[in-house]
C-alpha positions in Angstrom: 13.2 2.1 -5.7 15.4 1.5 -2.5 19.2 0.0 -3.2 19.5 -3.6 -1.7 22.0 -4.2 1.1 24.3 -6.3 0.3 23.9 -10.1 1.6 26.2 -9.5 4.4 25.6 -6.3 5.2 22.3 -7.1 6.1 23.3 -10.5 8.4 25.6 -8.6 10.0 23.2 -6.5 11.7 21.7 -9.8 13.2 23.3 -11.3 15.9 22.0 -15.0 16.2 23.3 -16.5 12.9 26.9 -14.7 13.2 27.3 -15.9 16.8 26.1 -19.3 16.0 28.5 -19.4 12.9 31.2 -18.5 15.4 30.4 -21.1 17.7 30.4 -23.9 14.6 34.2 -22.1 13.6 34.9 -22.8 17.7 33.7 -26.1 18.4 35.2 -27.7 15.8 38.4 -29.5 15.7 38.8 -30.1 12.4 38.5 -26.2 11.7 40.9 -25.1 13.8 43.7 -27.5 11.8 42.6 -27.3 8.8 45.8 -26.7 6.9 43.6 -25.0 4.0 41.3 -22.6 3.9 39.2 -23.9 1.5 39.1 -27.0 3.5 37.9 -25.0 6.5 34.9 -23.3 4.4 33.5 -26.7 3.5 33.5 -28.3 7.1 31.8 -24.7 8.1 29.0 -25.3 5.5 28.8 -29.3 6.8 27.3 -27.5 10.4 24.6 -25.4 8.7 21.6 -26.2 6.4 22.2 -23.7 3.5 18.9 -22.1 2.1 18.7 -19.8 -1.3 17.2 -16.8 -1.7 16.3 -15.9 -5.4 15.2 -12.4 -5.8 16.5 -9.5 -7.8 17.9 -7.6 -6.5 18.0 -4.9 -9.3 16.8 -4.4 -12.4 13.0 -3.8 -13.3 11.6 -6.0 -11.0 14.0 -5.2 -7.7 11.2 -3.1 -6.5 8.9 -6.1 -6.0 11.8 -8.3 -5.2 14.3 -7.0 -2.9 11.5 -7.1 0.1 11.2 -11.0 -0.7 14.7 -11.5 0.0 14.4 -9.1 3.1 11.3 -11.3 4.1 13.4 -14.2 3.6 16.4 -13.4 6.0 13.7 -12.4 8.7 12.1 -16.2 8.7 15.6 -17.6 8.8 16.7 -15.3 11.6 13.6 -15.8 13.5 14.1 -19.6 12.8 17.6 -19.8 14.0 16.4 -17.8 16.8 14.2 -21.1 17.8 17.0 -23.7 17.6 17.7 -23.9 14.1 16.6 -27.4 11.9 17.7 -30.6 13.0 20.2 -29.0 15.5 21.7 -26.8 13.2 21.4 -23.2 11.6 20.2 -22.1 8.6 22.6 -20.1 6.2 20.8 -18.1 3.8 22.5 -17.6 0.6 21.2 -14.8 -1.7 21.9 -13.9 -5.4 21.1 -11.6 -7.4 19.2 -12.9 -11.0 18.8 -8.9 -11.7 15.5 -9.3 -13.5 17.3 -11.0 -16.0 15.3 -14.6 -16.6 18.4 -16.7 -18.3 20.3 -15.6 -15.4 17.6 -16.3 -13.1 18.8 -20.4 -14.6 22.1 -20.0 -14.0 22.1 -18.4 -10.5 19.6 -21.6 -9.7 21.7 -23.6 -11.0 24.8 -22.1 -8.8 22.6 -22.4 -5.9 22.4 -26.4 -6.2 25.0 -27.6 -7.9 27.9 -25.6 -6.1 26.5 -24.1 -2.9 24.3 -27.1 -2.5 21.0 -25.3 -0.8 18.3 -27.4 1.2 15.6 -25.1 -0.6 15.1 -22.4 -2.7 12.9 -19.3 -2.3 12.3 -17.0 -5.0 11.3 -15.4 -8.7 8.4 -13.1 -9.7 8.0 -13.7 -12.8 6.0 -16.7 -14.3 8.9 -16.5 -16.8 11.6 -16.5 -14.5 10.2 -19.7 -12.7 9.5 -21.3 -16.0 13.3 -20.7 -16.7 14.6 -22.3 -13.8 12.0 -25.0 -13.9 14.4 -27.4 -15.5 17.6 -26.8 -13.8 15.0 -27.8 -10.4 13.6 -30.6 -12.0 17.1 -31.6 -13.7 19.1 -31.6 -10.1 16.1 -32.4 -8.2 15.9 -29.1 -6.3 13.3 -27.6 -4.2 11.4 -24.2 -5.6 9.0 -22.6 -3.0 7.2 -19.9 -5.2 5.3 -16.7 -3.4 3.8 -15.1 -6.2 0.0 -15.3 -8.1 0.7 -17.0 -11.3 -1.4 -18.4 -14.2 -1.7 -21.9 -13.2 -1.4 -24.5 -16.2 1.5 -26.2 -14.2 2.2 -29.0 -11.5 6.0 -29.6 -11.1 7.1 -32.3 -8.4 10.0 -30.1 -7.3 8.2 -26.4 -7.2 5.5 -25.4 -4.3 3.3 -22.7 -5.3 2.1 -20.9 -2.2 0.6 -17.7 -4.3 -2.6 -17.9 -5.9 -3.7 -19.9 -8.9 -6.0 -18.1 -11.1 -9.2 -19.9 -9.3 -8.3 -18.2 -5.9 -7.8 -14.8 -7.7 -8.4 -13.7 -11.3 -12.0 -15.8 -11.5 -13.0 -14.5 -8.1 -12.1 -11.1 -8.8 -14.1 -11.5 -12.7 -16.9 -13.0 -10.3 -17.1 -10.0 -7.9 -17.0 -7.3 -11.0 -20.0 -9.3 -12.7 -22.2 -10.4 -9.6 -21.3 -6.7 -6.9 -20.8 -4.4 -9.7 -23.0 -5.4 -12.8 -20.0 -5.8 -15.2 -20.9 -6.5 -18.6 -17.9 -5.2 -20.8 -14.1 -6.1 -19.9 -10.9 -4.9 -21.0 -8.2 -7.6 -20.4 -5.0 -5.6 -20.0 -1.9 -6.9 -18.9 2.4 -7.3 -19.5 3.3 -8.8 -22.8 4.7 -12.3 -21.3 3.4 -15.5 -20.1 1.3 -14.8 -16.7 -0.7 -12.1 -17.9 -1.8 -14.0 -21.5 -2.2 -17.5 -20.0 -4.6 -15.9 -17.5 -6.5 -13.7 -19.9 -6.9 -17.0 -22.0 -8.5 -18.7 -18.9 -10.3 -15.2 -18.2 -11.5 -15.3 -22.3 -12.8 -18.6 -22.1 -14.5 -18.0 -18.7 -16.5 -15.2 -19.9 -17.2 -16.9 -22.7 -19.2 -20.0 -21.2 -20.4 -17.1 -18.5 -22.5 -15.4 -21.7 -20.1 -13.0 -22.8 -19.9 -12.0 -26.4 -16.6 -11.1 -28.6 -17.4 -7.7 -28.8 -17.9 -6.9 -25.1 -14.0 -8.2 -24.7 -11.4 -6.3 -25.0 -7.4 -7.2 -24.8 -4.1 -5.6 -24.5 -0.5 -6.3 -24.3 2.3 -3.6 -23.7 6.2 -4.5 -22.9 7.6 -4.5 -19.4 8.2 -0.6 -18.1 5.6 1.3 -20.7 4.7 4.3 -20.0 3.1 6.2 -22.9 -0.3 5.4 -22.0 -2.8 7.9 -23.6 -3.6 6.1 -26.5 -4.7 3.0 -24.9 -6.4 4.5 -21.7 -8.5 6.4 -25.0 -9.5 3.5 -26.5 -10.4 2.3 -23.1 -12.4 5.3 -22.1 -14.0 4.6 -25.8 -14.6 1.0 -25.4 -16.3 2.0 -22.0 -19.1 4.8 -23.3 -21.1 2.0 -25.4 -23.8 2.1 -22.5 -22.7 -1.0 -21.2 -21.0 -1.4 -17.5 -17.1 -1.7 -18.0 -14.7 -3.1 -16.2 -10.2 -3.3 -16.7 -8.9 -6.2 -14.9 -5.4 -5.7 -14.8 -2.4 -7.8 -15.2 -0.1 -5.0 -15.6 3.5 -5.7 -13.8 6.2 -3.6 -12.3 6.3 0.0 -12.7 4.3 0.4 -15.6 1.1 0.7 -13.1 2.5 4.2 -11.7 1.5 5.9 -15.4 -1.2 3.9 -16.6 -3.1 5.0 -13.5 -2.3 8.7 -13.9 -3.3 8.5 -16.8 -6.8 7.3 -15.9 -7.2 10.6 -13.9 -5.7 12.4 -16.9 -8.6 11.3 -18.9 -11.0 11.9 -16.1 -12.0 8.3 -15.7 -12.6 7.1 -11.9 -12.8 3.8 -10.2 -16.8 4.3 -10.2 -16.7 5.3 -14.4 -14.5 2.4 -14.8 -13.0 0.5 -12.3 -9.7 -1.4 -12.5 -9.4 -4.5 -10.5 -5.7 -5.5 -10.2 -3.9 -8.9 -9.9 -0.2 -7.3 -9.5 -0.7 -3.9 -7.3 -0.2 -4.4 -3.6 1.4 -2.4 -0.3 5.0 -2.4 -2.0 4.0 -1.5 -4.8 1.7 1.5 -3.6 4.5 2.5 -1.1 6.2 6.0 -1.7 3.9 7.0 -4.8 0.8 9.2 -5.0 -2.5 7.3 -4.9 -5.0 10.1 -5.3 -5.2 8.7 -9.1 -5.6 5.0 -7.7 -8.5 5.5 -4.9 -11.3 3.0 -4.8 -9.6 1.2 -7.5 -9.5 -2.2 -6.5 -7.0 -5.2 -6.2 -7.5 -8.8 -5.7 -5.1 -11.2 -3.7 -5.5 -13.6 -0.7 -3.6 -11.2 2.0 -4.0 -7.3 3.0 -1.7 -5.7 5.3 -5.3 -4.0 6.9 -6.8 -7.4 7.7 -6.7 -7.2 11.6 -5.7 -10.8 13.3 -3.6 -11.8 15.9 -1.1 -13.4 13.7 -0.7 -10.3 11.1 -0.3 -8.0 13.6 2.8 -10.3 15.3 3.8 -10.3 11.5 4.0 -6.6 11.1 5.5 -6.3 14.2 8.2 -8.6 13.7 8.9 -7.3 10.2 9.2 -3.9 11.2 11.8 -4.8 14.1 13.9 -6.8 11.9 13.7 -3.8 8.9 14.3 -1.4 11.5 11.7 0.9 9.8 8.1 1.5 10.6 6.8 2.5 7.4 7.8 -0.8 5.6 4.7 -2.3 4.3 3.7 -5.8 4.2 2.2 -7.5 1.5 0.8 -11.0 -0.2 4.4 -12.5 -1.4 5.1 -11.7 1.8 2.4 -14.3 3.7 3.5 -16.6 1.0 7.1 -17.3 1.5 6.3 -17.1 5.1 3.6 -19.7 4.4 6.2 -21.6 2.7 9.0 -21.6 4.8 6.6 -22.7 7.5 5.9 -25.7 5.4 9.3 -26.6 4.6 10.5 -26.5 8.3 7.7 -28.6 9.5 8.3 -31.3 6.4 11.8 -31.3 7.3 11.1 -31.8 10.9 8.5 -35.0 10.0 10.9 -36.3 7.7 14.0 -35.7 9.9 16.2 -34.7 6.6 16.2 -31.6 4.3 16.6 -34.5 1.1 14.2 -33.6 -1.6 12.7 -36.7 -2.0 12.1 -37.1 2.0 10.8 -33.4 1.8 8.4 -33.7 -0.9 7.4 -37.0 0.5 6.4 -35.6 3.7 4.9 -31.9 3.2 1.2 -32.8 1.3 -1.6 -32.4 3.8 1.0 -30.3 6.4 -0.5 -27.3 7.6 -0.2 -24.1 8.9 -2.0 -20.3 9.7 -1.7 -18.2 7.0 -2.0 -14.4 8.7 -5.7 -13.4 7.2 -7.5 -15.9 9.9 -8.0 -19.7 8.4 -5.1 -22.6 7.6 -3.0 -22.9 4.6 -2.6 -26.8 3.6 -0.1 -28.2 1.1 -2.6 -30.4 -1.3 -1.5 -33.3 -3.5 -0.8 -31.2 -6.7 2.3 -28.3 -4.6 -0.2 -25.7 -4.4 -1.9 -25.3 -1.3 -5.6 -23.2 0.3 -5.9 -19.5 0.4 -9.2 -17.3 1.0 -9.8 -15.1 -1.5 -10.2 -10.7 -0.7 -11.3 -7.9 -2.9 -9.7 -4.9 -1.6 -10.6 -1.1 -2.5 -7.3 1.1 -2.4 -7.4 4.2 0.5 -5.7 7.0 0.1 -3.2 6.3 2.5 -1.3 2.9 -0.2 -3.5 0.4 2.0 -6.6 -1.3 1.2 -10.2 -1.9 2.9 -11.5 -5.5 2.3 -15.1 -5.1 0.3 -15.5 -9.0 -0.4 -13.8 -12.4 0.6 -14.8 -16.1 0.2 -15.9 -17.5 3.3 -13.8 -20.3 3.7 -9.9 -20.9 1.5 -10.0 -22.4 -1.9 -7.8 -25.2 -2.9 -5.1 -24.1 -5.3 -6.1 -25.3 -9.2 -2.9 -26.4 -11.1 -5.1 -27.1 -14.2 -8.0 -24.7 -15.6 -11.5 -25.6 -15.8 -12.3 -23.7 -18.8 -9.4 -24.4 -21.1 -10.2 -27.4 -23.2 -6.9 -28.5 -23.3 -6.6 -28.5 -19.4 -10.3 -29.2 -17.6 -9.9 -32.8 -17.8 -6.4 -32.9 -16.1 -5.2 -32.6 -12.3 -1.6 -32.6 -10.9 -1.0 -35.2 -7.8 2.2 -35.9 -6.9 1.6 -38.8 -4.1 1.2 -42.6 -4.6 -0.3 -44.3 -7.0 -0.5 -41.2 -9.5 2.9 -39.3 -9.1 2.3 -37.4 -11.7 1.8 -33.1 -12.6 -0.9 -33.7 -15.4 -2.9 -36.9 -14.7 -5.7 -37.1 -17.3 -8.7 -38.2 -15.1 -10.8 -39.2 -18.0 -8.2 -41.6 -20.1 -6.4 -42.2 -16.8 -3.1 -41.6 -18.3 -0.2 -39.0 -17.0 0.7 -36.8 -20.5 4.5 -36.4 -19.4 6.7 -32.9 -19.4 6.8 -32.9 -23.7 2.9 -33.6 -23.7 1.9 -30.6 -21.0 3.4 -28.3 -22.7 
């Protein structure tokens, strides 16, 4: 796991939002009499448009995280490069929630109440975005979140630009049973909410698809397990019944690094039993062995191997601003960029970075997302993403063996929970509302979603 630079540290080395701070600090009257420092602080913040960045930056999930926030100051930097926002620059502020979800509330909180940010990028974790969900929707913030989650959500004040389980976990299910002849599944993911909401869309999916009880399989271990043999045995046993088997994972963190050596402990390859994976990408596969991970395959809506135009700009880019070419890229990554993209032109249309301008004006804005194809904001904050099935290479990156032919629009609600099929989040006129009931044409309210 690399050590995060410090916020400054890492601004420092990048000239265009230092020199413009210097020219806000020169250019302004006021500043140079301010009798009080403090005074002099606030009319420095009045020239910039402040934007958080909410990653850990230590703790368990710091080696997911600490790239977002790099990813972050790279867009804002580039951005500022262009002219800033409305004639201004953008001053990223970054905390540090250290993998610690009731601090990932308060550090949300800090970022709008007291630093008083246009936008917020950040969390992992379904569990830390479901923490700070209220202080958002309580100050009326905006949450741009890069990361596959389980769906079962439409909030007014959060964007979700990774993948909903319909343009990731289904189509992954879909490519095992339809490419591979799948008829057994072991469900294995983190004990907390992403991995268990999706397994119970996963469940129910099999389910209608034919699937009996005994051909499913499901798992939970604790963030950071490591002690692996028992289960992989089980799995190896649940596997020799005659019967194709397949392990989709929603295993987080670093808790993938021994559950696949132990695979190749118990001699079980990716053509025995392969492992398709919702949480394993480039960073994650950077700096560890992957002999015990080859054609094991993940499923997510960008690959650092796709060859475009735009993701080879990307790369570039992101390896000049890291100032190292090994640094991989990866589908968070696409995501915040995505979203940042859509935020700039939403403030631009609406000519304001208020929230209720904003949110007003981003559904239906556009823009290329780096796989070939356009991402769109929809009605309900989640927007369209093509679908890839990658096999892992020896060298951490991944060879596309399947993607849809066209993006899928983002699912808030499932369509094989019977709690959720009925319902659809739309946040323009006349619905405005995250759980519209299409069939008694009624919206169920926070307390009745949940």
């Amino acid at each position: 796991m690399r050590n995060p630079l410090p916020l400054w540290s890492t601004i420092s080395r990048r000239k265009s939002f230092v020199l413009a701070a210097a020219l806000t600090v020169g250019l302004s009257g006021g500043l140079a009499h301010a009798e009080e420092e403090g005074e002099a602080t606030e009319a420095a913040g009045d020239e910039t448009i402040k934007v958080g960045v909410l990653h850990s930056l230590s703790g368990t999930m710091a080696i997911s995280e600490t790239t977002l926030k790099d990813t972050m100051l790279m867009l804002i930097e580039q951005q500022n490069e262009k002219g800033g926002l409305l004639g201004k620059q953008l001053e990223p502020v970054v905390v540090d929630p250290a993998s610690d979800w009731p601090l990932f509330a308060e550090k949300a909180r800090e970022l709008l109440d007291q630093e008083k940010v246009a936008a917020v990028f950040g969390c992992w974790t379904s569990v830390s975005r479901k923490s700070v969900l209220p202080v958002f929707e309580e100050l009326n913030g905006l949450l741009f979140y890069p990361v596959q989650y389980e769906g079962e959500e439409s909030s007014r004040n959060v964007f979700y630009t990774g993948a909903a389980p319909n343009q990731q976990a289904i189509p992954a299910v879909d490519y095992l049973k339809d490419e591979l002849g799948v008829e057994r599944w072991v469900l294995a993911g983190t004990d907390y909410v992403y991995p268990r909401t999706t397994n119970k869309i996963l469940e129910a999916y099999l389910k209608q698809n034919g699937v009996a009880d005994e051909d499913i399989m499901i798992n939970y271990t604790p963030f950071g397990h490591s002690d692996w043999q028992s289960i992989v045995a089980d799995i190896k046993q649940f596997g020799s019944e005659g019967k194709k088997t397949a392990v989709v994972s929603t295993i987080n963190g670093d808790a993938n690094v021994p559950f696949y050596k132990e695979l190749g402990n118990q001699g079980i390859s990716a053509e025995d039993i392969p492992v398709v994976a919702f949480s394993v990408g480039e960073e994650e596969l950077s700096g560890i062995d992957t002999k015990p991970l080859v054609g094991h395959l993940a499923a997510w809506n960008y690959f650092m191997s796709v060859p475009t135009d735009e993701n080879d700009a990307f790369i570039e880019t992101w390896h000049t601003f890291i100032e190292d070419e090994d640094r991989v890229t990866n589908d968070p990554m696409e995501a915040h960029k995505i979203g940042f993209d859509l935020w700039v032109k939403a403030v631009e249309k609406a000519g304001s970075t208020d929230p209720d301008a904003v949110i007003d004006a981003i559904v239906g804005l556009e823009t290329k997302n780096l796989t070939g194809g356009t991402a769109k904001m929809l009605p309900n904050h989640h927007i369209t993403k093509p679908v890839l099935i990658g096999e892992i290479q020896e060298d951490g990156q991944f060879a596309v063996v399947w993607q849809t032919d066209e993006e899928v629009p983002g699912d808030a609600w499932s369509d094989y929970l019977e709690g959720s099929k009925d319902l659809k989040g739309d946040w323009t006129d006349p619905v405005n509302c995250g759980n519209y009931n299409t069939k008694t044409e009624e919206c169920l309210g926070a307390e009745a979603a949940e």
